[in-house]
N, C-alpha and C positions, 0 to 999 in steps of 0.2 A: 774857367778852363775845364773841359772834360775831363769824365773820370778815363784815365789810360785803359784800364781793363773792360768795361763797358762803356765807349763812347757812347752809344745811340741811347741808353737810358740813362744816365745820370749826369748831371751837369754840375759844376759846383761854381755858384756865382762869388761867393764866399770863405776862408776860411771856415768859419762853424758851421755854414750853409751847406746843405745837399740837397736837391729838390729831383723829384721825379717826374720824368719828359716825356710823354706817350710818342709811342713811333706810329705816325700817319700811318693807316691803312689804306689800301685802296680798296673800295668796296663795288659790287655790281646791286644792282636791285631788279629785283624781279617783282612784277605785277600781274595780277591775271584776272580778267570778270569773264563771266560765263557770255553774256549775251553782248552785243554793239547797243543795246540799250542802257548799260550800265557802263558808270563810268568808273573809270579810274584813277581820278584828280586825288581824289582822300588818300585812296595808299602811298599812290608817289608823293606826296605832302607830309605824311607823316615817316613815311622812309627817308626825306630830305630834311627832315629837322633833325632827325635821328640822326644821322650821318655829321650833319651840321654840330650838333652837340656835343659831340665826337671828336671832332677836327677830324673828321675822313675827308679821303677824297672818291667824289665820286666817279668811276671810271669805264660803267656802261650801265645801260637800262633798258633791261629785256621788258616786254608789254603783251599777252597773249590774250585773245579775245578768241577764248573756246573754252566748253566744259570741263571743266576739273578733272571726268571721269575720262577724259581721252588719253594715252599714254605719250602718245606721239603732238607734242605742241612744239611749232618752230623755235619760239624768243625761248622756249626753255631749252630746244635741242641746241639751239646758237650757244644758250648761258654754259650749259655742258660743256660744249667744246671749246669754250672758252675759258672756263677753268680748268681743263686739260690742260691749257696752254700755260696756265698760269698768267691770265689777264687781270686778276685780281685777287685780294688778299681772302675778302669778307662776302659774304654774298646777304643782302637783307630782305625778307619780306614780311611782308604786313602781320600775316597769320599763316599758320601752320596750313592751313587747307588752300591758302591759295597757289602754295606749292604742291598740293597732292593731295588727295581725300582717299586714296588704297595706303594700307600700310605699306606694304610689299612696294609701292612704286615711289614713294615719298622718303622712306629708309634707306632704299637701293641711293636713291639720287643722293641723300647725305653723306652715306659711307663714302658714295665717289667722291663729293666733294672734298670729304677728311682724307682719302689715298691723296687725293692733290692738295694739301693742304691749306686747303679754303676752307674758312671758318663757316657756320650758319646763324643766322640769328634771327628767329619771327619777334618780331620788334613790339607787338602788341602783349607778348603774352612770356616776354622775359625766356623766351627759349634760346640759348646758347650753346654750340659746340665746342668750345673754349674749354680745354681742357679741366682750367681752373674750377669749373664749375659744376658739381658732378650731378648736383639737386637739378639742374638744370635741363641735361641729358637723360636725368630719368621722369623727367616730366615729358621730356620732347617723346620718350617711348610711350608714356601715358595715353598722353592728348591724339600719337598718330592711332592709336589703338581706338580710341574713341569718334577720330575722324572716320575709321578701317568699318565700326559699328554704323558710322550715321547713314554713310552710303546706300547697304543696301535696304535700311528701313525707309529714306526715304524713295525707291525708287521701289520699292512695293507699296506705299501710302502712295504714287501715283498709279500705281497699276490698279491698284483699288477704285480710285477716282476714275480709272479709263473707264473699267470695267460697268462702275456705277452708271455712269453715263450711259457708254452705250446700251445697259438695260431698260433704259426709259427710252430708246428711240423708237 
């Protein structure tokens, strides 16, 4: 019989027994590779056993095949407006960058999702918004920090490389 005060978490099969019931979430997953030459079997795979492990349910999966460094990406503006709506509890991705490589554009999009109270979680690297977890949230500020650095060093070690180049032509 449930417990009267908290049905949805606690059950009690038993007199002595209490056991604790996790309440399905519904989760969305988000994927993104930069080019149509790469793919993105592995994230959705390991977004799906993660969910799996979980007992989630899976309940939409955005797929964007464009630069990281673009602000405006469809399946991520759809995922947006769709946890506006509250279409989902949880939203998963692979790794922190494949949601965002600017601090400022990867932050923004978290905060929104915590106003709507959708959780986040990069699933590779133990990042949660889960309140319960505060080590977690301050690594998630860490790592966007260090995503914030990678950006534009790597896009002057190509301007380098252009440059080089067209020196020898």
């Amino acid at each position: 019989m449930p417990c009267q005060t908290c049905p949805r978490l606690f059950q009690s099969p038993g007199p002595r027994e209490r056991r604790y019931v996790e309440e399905i979430l519904s989760v969305g997953l988000y994927v993104r590779v930069s080019t149509a030459e790469q793919n993105s079997e592995l994230q959705l795979r390991e977004l799906r056993e993660y969910a799996e492990r979980q007992g989630w349910q899976i309940v939409g999966i955005y797929q964007d095949v464009i630069s990281g460094a673009k602000s405006s990406r469809p399946e991520l503006n759809r995922l947006m407006l769709d946890a506006a709506a509250r279409k989902f509890d949880c939203l998963l991705v692979w790794k922190l960058d494949r949601f965002g490589r600017s601090l400022v554009d990867c932050l923004n999009n978290i905060h929104d999702l915590e106003r709507n109270g959708i959780r986040f979680i990069a699933v590779t690297q133990g990042l949660d918004t889960d309140q319960k977890k505060p080590a977690s949230r301050f690594l998630l500020h860490v790592l966007g920090a260090a995503a914030d650095y990678a950006e534009p060093a790597i896009m002057q070690s190509h301007s380098a490389e252009n440059d080089a180049v067209a020196g020898f032509e």
